[in-house]
C-alpha positions as CSV (number, residue, x, y, z in Angstrom):
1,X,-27.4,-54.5,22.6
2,X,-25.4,-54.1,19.2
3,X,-21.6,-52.6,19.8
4,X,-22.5,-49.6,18.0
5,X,-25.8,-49.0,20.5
6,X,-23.1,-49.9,23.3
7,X,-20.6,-47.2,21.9
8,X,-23.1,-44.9,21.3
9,X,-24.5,-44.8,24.6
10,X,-20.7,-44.3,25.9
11,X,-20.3,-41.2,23.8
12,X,-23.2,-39.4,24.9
13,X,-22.0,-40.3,28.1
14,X,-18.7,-38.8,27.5
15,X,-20.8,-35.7,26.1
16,X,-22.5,-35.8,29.4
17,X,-20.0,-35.6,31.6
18,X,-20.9,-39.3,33.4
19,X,-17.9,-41.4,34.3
20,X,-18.2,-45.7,34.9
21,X,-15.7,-48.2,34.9
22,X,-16.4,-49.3,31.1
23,X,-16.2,-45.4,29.9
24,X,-12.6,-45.1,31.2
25,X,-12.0,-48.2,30.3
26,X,-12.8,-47.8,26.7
27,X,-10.5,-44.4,27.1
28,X,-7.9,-46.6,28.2
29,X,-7.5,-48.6,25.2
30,X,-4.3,-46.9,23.1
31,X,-5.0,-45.1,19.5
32,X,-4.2,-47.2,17.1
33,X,-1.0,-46.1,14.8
34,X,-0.6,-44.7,11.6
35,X,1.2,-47.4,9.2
36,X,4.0,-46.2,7.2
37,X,4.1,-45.7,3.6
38,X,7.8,-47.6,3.6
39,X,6.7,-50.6,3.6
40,X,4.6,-50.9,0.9
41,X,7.1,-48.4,-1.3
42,X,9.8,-51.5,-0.1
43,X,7.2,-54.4,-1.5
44,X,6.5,-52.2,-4.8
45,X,10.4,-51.7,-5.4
46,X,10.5,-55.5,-5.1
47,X,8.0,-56.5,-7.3
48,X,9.5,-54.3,-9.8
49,X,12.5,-55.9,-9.2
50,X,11.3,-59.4,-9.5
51,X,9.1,-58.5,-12.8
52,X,12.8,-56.8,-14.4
53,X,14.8,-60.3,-13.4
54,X,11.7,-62.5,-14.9
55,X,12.2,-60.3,-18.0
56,X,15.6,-60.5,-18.3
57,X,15.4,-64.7,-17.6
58,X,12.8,-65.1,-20.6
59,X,15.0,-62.9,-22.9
60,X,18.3,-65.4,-21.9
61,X,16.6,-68.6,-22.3
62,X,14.5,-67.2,-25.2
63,X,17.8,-66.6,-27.0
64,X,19.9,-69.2,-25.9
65,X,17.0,-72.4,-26.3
């Protein structure tokens, strides 16, 4: 039996009204949570960061070579 043939048959059994020890346990299991949007604003900001300092390195060295 496939996990989506497993979980299907657990959904119509939730439909149905029938109860068993791998139903509630599926129930059990907490919702996963949403992921903030702060940490990838945090990596962008740093990658900008990182591409302004590279930029400002090549100008120095570029100038001063």
């Amino acid at each position: 039996m496939t996990c989506g043939a497993a979980s299907g048959r657990l959904l119509a059994d939730l439909m149905e009204g029938y109860d068993s020890v791998l139903l509630s346990a599926i129930l059990d299991i907490p919702q996963a949570r949403r992921l903030p949007s702060r940490p990838f604003h945090d990596l962008s900001a740093q990658e900008e960061d990182w591409y302004e300092e590279k930029s400002r390195l090549n100008a120095f060295f570029s100038t001063n070579v």
